[in-house]
N, C-alpha and C positions, 0 to 999 in steps of 0.2 A: 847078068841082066835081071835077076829074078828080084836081088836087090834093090833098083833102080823103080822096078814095075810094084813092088809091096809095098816101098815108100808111098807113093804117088794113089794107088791104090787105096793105102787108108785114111789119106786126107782129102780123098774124091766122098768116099763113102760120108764122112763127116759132115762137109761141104754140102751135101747134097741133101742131109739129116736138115741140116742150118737152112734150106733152101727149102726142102717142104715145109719147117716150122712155119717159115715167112708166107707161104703158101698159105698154110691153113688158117695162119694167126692164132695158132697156140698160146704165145706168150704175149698178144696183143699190138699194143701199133708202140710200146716204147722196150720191144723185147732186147730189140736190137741194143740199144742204150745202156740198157739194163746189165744186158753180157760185156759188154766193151768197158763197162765201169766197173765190173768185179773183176774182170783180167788185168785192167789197168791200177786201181787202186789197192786190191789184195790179193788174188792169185798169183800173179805175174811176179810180185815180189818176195813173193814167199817160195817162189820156183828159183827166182836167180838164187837167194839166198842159200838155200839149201845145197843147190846144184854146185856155187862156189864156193860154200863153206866144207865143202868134202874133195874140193878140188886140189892135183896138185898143179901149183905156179911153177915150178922150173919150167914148163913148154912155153912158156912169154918170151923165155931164152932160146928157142929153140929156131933155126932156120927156118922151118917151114912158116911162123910166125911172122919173119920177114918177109917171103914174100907175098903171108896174106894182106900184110895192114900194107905193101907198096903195091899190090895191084887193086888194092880197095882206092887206094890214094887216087889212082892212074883214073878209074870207074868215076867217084866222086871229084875229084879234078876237072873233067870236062864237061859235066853234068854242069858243075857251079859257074865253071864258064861259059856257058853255052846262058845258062838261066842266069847272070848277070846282066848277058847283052841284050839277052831276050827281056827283060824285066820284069820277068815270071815272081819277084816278091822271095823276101829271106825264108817266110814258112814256105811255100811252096817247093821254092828249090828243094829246102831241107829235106822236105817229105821225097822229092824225085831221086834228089842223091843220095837216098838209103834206097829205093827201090834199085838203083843202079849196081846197089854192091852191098848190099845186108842180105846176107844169104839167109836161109832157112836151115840153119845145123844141128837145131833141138830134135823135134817131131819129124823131120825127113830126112839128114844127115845124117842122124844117125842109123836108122834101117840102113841106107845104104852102105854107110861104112862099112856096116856088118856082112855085108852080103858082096858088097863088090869089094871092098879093102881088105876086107878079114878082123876090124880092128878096130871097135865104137870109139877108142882114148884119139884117132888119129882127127876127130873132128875139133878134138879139146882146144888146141891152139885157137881157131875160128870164134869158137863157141866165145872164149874167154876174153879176145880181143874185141869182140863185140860187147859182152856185156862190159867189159870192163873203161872200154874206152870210147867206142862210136855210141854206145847208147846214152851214158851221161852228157856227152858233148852234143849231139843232136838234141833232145830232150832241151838240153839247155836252152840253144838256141830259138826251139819252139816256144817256150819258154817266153822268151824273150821277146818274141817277133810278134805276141799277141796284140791285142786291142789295147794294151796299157805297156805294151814292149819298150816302147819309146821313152815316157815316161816315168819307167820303173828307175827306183832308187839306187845307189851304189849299192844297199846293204844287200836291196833284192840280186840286183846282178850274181853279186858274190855270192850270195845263198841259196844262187837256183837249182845247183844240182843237189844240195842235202835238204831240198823241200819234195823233189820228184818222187813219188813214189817206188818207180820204177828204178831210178840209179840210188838211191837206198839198201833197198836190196841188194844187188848187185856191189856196192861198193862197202856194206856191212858184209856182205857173206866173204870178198877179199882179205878183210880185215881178220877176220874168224882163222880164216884158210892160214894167212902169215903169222901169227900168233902162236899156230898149233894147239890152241884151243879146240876140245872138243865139247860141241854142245849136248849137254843131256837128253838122252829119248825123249822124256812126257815133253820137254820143248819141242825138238827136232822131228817126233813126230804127227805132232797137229798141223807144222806149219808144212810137213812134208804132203800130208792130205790135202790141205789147204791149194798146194800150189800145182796139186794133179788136178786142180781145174783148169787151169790154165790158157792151157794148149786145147780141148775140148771148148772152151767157150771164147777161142778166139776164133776158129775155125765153124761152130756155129753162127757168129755173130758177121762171121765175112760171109759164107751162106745166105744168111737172110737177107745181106745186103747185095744179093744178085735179084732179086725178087722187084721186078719192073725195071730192070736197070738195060739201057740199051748196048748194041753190039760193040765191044771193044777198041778202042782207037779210033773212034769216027767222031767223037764230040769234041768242043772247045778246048777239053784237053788233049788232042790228038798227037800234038808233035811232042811234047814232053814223055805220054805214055810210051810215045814211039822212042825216042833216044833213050829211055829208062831199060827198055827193055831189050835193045840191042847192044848198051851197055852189058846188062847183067847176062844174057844168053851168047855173046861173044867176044865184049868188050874185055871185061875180067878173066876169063876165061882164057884168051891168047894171053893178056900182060902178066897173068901167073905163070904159064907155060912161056914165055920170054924169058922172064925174073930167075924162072927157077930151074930153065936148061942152061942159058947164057951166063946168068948173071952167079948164082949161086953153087951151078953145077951140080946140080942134080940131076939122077935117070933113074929108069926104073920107077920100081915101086913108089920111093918118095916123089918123084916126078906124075906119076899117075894121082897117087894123095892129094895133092894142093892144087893140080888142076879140076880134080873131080871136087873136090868140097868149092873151088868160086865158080865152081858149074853149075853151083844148087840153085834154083829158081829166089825171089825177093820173100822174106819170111813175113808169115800170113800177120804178124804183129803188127808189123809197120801199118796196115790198115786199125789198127787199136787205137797205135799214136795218132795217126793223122783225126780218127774220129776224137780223138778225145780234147783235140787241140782244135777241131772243125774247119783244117785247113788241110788241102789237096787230098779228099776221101776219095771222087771220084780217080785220081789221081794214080792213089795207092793202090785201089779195090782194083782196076785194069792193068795195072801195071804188074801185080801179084800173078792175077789171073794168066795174064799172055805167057809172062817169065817161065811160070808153073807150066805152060805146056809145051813151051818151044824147048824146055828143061830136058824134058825126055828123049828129044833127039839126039839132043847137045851131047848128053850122059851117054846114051848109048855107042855111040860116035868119038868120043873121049876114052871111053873102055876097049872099044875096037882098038882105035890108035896106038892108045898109050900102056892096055892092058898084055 
């Protein structure tokens, strides 16, 4: 449990750092902006980069792999169909269906690994298929679905994900990793400094945007926050433990592993994307929020069971 409570613990503390700046107006009325562009356009890439360029890929092959990206499927699957019929709009969905199954396995997966798993590598699988696959394809999509989505050219289609900043990284630092290239210190380590911003200035910038925001699940966005977030606190969570007693046979430890990493609450970034693309922020920022606390039961209650 101690694991579960230190996670959760250091990104309240942050959160709350982010939440009096907005308070006091420290950093003025375009703070907010300001952080969400430096995690979007160069921290954030210089984190996946490094993070994947030291990464090893054999876990892509790995079981536990499978049934992260087919309970992410199961999570995002009914989100997209739920928000086709509903007509919720291609960016919006996009932003709900990462809220429903983009876990948070950077900055909070991993304390807990450590502390309830025994074992920070056990998050790696998650970590990887995310950046390596849900975030250039959603990205894209965003991408896509903007104000000139419609109209964007064949070349732009095909060129959306090596213009993102975000799947750049990510899809340079893969490259790096298969290659067995090792990058030199004086590189490796600016852009290592560079990308421990990161995670600090996504988590201030979601902070600040609780500052006049009203009570969770009660506004326009109500029924989307609401299915995002029972997705991700029960949805995921059962189709891993389906996937991975039934289908895959697994028990035990590895069984506890994969149900506890799509137990993790919606990662504090997807409010990054959605600001940075200015489609479903209220969306994200509530949806993070709820996941984030209904998370802590889930956890506890997952380690009871399964630990």
């Amino acid at each position: 449990m101690q694991g579960v409570l230190t996670g959760f613990g250091v990104i309240a503390v942050v959160i709350a750092v982010g939440y009096l700046i907005g308070r006091r107006g420290y950093l003025g009325e375009n703070g907010r902006e300001v952080l969400t562009k430096l995690a979007f356009h160069v921290a954030s890439p210089a984190l996946l980069f490094t993070t994947l360029a030291q990464a090893d890929l054999s876990v892509i092959f790995s079981s536990r792999l499978l049934v992260t990206a087919l309970s992410t499927a199961v999570a995002v699957g009914v989100f997209v169909a739920v928000g086709a019929v509903r007509r919720w709009g291609a960016g919006r969905t996009t932003v709900g269906a990462l809220c429903s199954s983009y876990v948070n396995a950077g900055n909070l997966g991993i304390p807990i690994a450590v502390y309830v798993l025994g074992d920070a590598s056990l998050v790696a699988p998650v970590l990887l298929f995310q950046q390596i696959v849900m975030t250039p394809v959603a990205l894209t999509v965003l991408d896509l679905s903007g104000s000139d989505g419609g109209k964007a050219s064949l070349w732009r289609r095909v060129t959306a994900p090596v213009r993102n900043p975000v799947a750049v990284g990510s899809l340079s630092g893969v490259a790096v990793s298969a290659s067995g290239l090792t990058v030199p210190g004086p590189v490796m380590d600016p852009l290592t400094l560079i990308g421990n911003m990161s995670v600090p200035a996504v988590l201030l910038a979601f902070g600040i945007s609780l500052c006049g925001s009203t009570m969770p699940g009660r506004g326009p966005d109500r029924n989307p926050v609401l299915l995002s977030v029972v997705l991700k606190a029960v949805g995921q969570p059962l189709a891993a433990w389906a996937l991975a007693a039934g289908v895959f046979g697994l028990h035990g430890a590895p069984l506890l592993d994969v149900v506890v990493t799509s137990a993790l609450p919606a990662a504090q970034n997807l409010y990054t994307y959605a600001s940075q693309y200015r489609v479903g922020e209220v969306l994200a920022r509530e949806s993070i929020l709820l996941s984030t606390i209904l998370s802590v039961p889930a956890l506890v209650v997952i380690a009871a069971l399964l630990g």
